[in-house]
C-alpha positions in Angstrom: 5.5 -35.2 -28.2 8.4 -37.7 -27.4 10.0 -38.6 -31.0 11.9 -42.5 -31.1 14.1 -43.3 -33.6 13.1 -44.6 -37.4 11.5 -48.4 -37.9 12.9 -50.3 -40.2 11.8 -53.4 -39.6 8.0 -54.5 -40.0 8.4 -57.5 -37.6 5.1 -60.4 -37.9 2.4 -58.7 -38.6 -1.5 -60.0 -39.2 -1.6 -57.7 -41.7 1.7 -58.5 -43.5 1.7 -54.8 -43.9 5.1 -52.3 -42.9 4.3 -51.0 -39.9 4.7 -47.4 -41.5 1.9 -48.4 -43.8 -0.4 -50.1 -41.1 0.4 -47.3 -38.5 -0.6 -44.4 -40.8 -3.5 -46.5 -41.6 -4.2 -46.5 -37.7 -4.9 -42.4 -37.8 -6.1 -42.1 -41.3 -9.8 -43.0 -40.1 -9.3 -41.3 -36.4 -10.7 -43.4 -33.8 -12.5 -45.6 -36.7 -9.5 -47.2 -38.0 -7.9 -47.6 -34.7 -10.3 -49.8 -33.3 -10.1 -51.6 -36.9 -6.9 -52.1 -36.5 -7.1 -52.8 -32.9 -9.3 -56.0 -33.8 -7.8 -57.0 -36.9 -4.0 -56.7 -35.9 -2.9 -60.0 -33.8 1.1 -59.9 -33.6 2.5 -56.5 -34.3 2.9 -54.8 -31.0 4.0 -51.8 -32.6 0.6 -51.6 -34.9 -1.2 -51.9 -31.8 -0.1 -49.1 -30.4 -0.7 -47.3 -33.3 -4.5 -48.5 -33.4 -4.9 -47.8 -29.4 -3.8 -44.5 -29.5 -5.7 -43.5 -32.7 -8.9 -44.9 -30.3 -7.4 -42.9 -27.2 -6.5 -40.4 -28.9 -8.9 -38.7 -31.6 -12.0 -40.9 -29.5 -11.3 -38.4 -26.7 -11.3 -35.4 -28.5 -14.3 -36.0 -30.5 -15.8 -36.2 -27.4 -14.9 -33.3 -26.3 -15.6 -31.7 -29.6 -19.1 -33.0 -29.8 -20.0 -32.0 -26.2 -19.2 -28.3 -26.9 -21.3 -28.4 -30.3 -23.6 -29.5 -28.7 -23.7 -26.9 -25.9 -23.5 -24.3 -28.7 -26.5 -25.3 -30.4 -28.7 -25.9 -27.0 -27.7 -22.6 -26.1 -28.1 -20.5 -29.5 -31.5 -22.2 -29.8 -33.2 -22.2 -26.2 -35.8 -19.2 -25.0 -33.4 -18.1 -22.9 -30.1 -18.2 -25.0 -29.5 -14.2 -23.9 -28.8 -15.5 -20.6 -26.3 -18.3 -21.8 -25.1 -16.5 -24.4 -21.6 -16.5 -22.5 -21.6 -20.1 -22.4 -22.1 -19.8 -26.1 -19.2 -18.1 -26.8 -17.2 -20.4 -24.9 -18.3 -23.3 -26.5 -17.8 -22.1 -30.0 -14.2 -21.4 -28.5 -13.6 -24.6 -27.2 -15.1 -26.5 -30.3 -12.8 -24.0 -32.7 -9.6 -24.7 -30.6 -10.2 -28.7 -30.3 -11.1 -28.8 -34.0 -7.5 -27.1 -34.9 -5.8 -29.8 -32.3 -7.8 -32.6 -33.7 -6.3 -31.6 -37.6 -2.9 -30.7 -36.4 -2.5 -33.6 -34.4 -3.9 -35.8 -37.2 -1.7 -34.4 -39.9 1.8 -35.1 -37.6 0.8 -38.3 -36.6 0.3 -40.0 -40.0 3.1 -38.1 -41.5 5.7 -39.2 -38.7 4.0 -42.7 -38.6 4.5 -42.5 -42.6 8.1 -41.5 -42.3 8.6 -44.7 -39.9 9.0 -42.8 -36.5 7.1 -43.9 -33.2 5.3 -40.9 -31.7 3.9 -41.1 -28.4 1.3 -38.3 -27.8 1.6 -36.5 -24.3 -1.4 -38.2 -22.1 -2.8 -39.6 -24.5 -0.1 -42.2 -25.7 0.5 -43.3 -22.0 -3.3 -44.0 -21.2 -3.2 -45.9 -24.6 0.1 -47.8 -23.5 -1.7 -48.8 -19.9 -5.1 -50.1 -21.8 -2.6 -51.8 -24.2 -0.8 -53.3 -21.4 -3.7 -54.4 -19.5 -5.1 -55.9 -23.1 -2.2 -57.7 -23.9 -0.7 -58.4 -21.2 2.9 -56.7 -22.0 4.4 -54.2 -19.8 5.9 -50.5 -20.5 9.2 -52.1 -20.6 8.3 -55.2 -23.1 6.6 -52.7 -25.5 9.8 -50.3 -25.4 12.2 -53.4 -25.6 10.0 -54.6 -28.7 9.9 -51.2 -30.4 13.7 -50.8 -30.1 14.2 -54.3 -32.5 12.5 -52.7 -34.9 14.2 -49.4 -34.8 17.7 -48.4 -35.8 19.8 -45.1 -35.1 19.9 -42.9 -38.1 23.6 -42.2 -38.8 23.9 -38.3 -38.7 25.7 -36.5 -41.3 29.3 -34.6 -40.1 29.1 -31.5 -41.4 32.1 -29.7 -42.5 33.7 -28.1 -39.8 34.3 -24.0 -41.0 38.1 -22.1 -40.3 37.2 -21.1 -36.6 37.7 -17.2 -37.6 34.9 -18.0 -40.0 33.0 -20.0 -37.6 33.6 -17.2 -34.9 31.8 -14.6 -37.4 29.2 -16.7 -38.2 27.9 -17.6 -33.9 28.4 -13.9 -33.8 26.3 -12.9 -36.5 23.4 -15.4 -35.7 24.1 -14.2 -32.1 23.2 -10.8 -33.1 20.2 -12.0 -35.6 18.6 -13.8 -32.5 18.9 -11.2 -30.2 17.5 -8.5 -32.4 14.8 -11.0 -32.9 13.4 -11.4 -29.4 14.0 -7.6 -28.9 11.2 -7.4 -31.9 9.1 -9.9 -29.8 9.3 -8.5 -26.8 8.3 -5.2 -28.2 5.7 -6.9 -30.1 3.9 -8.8 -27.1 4.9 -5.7 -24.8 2.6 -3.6 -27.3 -0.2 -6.0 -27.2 -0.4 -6.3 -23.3 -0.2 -2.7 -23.4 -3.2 -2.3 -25.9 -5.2 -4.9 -23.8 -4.8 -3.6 -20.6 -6.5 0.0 -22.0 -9.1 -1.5 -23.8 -9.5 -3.1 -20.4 -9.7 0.1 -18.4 -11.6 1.7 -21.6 -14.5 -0.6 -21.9 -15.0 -0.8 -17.9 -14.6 2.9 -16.9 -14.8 4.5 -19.8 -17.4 2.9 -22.2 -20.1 5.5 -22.4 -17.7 7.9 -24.3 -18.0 5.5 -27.1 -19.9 7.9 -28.4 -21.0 10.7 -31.3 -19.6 14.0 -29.8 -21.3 17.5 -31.8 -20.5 20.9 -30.8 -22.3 23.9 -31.0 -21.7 27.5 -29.9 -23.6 28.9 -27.1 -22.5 32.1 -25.6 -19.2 32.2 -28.1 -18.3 29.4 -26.8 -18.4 25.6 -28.4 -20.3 23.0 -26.3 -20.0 19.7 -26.8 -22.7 17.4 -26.8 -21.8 13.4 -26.3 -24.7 10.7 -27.6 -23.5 7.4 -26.2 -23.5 4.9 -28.6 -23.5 2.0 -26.5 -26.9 0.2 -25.7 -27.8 -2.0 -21.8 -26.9 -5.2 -23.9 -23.1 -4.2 -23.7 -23.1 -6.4 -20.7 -23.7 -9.3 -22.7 -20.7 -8.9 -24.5 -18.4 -7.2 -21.5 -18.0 -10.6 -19.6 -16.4 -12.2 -22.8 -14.1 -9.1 -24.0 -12.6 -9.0 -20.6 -11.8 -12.8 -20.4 -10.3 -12.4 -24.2 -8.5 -9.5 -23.0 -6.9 -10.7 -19.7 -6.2 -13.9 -21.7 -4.3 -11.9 -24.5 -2.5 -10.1 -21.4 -1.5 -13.6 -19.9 -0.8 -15.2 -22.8 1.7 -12.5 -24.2 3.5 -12.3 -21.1 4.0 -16.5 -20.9 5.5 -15.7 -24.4 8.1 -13.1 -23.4 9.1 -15.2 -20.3 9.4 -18.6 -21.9 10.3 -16.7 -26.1 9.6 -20.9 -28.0 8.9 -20.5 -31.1 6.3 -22.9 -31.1 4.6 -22.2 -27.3 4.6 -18.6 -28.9 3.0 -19.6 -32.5 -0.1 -21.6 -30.4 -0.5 -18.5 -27.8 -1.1 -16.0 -31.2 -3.3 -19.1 -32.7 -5.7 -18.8 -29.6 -5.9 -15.5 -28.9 -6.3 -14.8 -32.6 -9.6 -17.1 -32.5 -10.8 -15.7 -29.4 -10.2 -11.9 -30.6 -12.4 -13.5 -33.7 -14.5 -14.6 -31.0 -14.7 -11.4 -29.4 -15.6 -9.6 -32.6 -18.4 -12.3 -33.2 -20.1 -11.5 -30.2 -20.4 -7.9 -31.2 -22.1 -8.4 -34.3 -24.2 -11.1 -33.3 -25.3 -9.4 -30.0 -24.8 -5.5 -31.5 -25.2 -3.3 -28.6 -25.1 0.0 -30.4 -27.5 2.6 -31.0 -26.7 4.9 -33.8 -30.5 6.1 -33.8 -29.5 8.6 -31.1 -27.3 10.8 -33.3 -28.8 14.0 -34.7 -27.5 13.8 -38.3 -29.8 11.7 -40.0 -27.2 10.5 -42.6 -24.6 9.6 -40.2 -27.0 7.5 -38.1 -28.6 5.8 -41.4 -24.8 4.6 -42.4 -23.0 4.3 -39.2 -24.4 0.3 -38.5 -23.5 -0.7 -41.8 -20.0 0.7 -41.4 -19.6 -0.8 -38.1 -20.4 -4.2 -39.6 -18.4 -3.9 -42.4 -15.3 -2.7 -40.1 -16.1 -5.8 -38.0 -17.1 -8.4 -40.2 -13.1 -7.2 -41.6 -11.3 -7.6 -38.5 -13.0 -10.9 -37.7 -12.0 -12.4 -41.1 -8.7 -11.0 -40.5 -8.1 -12.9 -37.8 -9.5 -16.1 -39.1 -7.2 -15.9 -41.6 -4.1 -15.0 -39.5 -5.2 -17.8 -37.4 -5.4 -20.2 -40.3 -2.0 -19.1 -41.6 0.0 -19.4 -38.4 -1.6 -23.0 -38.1 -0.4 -24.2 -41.3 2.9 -22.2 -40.8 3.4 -23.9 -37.3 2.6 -27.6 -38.8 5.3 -27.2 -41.7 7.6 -25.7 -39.1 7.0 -29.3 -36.9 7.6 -31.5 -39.5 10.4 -29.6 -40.8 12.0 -29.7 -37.5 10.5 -33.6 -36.8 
């Protein structure tokens, strides 16, 4: 997002509100109150932009949010929703991921708007600039020229300036904090790609010894026998494991060659809701048979288990993704 400076001036307006106040009220509907806005504000410039891109904006991404519900529900409904269960999955994922946008983006723009600065989403804020343009008949340069009289520059505090011994040890020892830092990263992300890549191989090569292994002893020696666990519909859910797991791959390695804080926080958001994803297709689809292992009381709990270790992880995630979302929206206004 570009950031301008603070308004301080609310200019004519139709409204005779601040344009702090009318521009959070632009977003506090979505789309709703931007075309309210939109028709009701006259003379404010400023407001108007507010309105347009609350209608560019949020109108856009309910769009795209309500196409991918409704994908979901056509295909979990339909006779042949086995075959488009893929499609499924994908649409849960892009409805999950658009929903979190939709809120975060909501939240920043009414509390920047509140605080009085001008925030001009990527895309989004040009289109609504353009329709704006071609509405009123003002150009980019009029709109910036008339935002800038009703901004002034915020006069930044000097700090003190420490001894420069003291200021020497302190670059040092944030130096050293940072680096140890991104050493913990790396080794974190470097551990996950590694993970991914053998589950990878695993679940491709290797899947049918996911299985109940028994010995006995024939001719005093043990024998094993192996009882695959894994049923034919395992290729339902292989197509969407190896997409979550080549994106978890990708995604960590963009994070140790770019190491932002926030590009890193929205890569673990994602692949944390489609590892959720992931474990979702498992226990809605559950291609395991436990009915092929000999012991009777290890095949009667083994599915219950298996859900309960599942339904675990998947709530784990969730909540891991919910957390670095609200951790990544305080860390953006903070630094706003």
């Amino acid at each position: 997002m570009e950031q301008k400076d603070k308004q301080t001036s609310a200019g004519d307006s139709t409204t005779g509100l601040k344009p702090n106040v009318a521009g959070l009220l632009c977003y506090v509907g979505i789309w709703v109150t931007g075309i309210i806005f939109l028709i009701i504000e006259k003379k404010n410039t400023l407001v108007r932009f507010h309105a347009m891109q609350s209608l560019v904006s949020f109108g856009i991404l309910n769009i795209i949010i309500n196409i991918a519900d409704s994908v979901r529900g056509w295909a979990a409904w339909t006779d042949w929703r086995w075959f488009f269960y893929p499609q499924w999955i994908m649409a849960n994922i892009v409805f999950g991921v658009f929903v979190a946008i939709t809120l975060v983006l909501w939240i920043v723009l009414m509390y920047q708007t509140h605080e009085g600065h001008l925030v001009k989403v990527p895309l989004f804020g040009d289109l609504a600039l353009t329709l704006l343009a071609k509405l009123d008949g003002i150009s980019k340069e009029d709109f910036e020229q008339q935002a800038g009289r009703l901004k002034i520059q915020a006069e930044p505090e000097q700090p003190s300036t420490p001894p420069a011994k003291e200021s020497r040890q302190v670059l040092d020892k944030a130096d050293s904090y940072f680096k140890s830092k991104r050493i913990s990263r790396i080794a974190s992300s470097g551990g996950a790609i590694a993970w991914s890549v053998v589950l990878l191989v695993f679940f491709n090569f290797f899947s049918r010894y996911l299985a109940f292994y028994q010995g006995e002893t024939v001719d005093g020696g043990i024998k094993w026998n192996i009882y695959p666990l894994l049923t034919q519909d395992f290729r339902l859910v292989l197509p969407i494991l190896n997409t979550v797991l080549i994106l978890s791959i990708v995604g960590h390695s963009i994070a140790i060659a770019f190491d932002r804080h926030i590009l890193r926080e929205i890569i673990l958001i994602v692949l944390n809701l489609l590892g959720m994803a992931a474990v979702l297709t498992f226990l809605r689809i559950f291609p395991f048979d436990f009915s092929v292992i000999p012991d009777t009381g290890v095949a009667t709990i083994s599915p219950t288990v298996t859900i309960a270790v599942l339904t675990i992880i998947a709530v784990v995630l969730g909540i891991a993704a919910f957390v670095r979302l609200i951790k990544l929206i305080v860390n953006v206004l903070k630094h706003d």
